[in-house]
N, C-alpha and C positions, 0 to 999 in steps of 0.2 A: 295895481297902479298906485305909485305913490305921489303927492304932493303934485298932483295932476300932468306929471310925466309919467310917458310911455314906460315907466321902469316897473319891474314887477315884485310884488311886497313880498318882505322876507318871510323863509317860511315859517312855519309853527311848530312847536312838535306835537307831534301824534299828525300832522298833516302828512298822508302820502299821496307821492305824487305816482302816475298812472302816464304811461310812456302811448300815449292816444297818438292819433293821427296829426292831430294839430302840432305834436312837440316834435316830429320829424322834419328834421331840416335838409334842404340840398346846399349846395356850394352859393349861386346869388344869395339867398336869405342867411346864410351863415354868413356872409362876406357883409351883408346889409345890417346882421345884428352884431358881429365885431367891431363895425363902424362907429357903429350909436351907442354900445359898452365902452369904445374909447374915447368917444366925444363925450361922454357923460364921466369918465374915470376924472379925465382933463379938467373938465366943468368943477366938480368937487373938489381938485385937490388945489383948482386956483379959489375958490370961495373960500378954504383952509386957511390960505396965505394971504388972503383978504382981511376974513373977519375967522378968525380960531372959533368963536362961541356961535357961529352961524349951526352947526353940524347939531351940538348941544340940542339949541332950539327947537331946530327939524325935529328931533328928537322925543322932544316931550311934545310937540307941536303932534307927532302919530299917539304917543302913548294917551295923550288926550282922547283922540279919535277915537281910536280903540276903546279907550274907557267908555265913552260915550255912545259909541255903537253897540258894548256889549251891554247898558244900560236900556236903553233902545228894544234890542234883541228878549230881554232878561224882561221886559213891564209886556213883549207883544207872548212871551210863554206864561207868564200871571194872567193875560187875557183868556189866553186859550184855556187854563186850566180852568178860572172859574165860570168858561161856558162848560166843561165836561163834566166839570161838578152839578150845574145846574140841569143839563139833559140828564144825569144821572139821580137826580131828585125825581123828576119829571116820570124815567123809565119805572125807579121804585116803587112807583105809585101803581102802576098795574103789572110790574112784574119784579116783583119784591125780595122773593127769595133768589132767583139768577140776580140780581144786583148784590145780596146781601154776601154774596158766596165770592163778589169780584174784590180782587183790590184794590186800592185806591189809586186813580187816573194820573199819569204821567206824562210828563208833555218833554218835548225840548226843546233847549234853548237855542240851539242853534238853528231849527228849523218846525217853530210852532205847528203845525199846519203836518209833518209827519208822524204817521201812526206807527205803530209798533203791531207786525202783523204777523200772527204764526201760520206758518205753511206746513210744517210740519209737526205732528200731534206729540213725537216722540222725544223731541226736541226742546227745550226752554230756554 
């Protein structure tokens, strides 16, 4: 959603997309979402003809966002890591040589909170 319409934010790259249950359409909801892409094509291209530097705005008005979310995102994986570090001090303390053999705790930023988990032994 951008700019708190119903419009869906452009993609990323390396973003793929996954053709799920939700993204199948029948004819109402295709006929409902053509409607609201043409009323919103119309909407744009008369604010164009209004103000030219409105679009500009918008523009850096996301790329802020974005900045600022990935800022956001980027202080909550610095959090997570130096809990890991700190349980990892904690574990050394009684089980010193299994920590000494790991290497150093990784986090992401895109989703703090996810581990990195091996299922398979044969695998890395």
């Amino acid at each position: 959603m951008i700019d708190g319409t119903n419009e869906p934010a452009p993609a990323k790259a390396g973003v793929r997309a996954h053709a799920g249950r939700g993204s199948m359409s029948k004819r109402k909801r295709l006929e409902r979402l053509e409607k609201a892409v043409a009323e919103r094509v119309t909407e744009l291209k008369g604010e164009l003809d209004k103000d030219p530097g409105e679009s500009e705005r918008r523009c850096k008005q996301r790329a802020l966002q974005a900045a600022e979310e990935r800022a956001r995102r980027v202080e909550r994986a610095h959090q997570k890591l130096t809990e890991l570090v700190q349980e990892r001090t904690e574990r050394a303390e009684t089980h010193a040589k299994e920590e000494a053999e790991k290497d150093e705790p990784k986090v992401s930023v895109s989703d703090p909170v996810g581990r990195r988990v091996k299922l398979d032994p044969w695998r890395q």
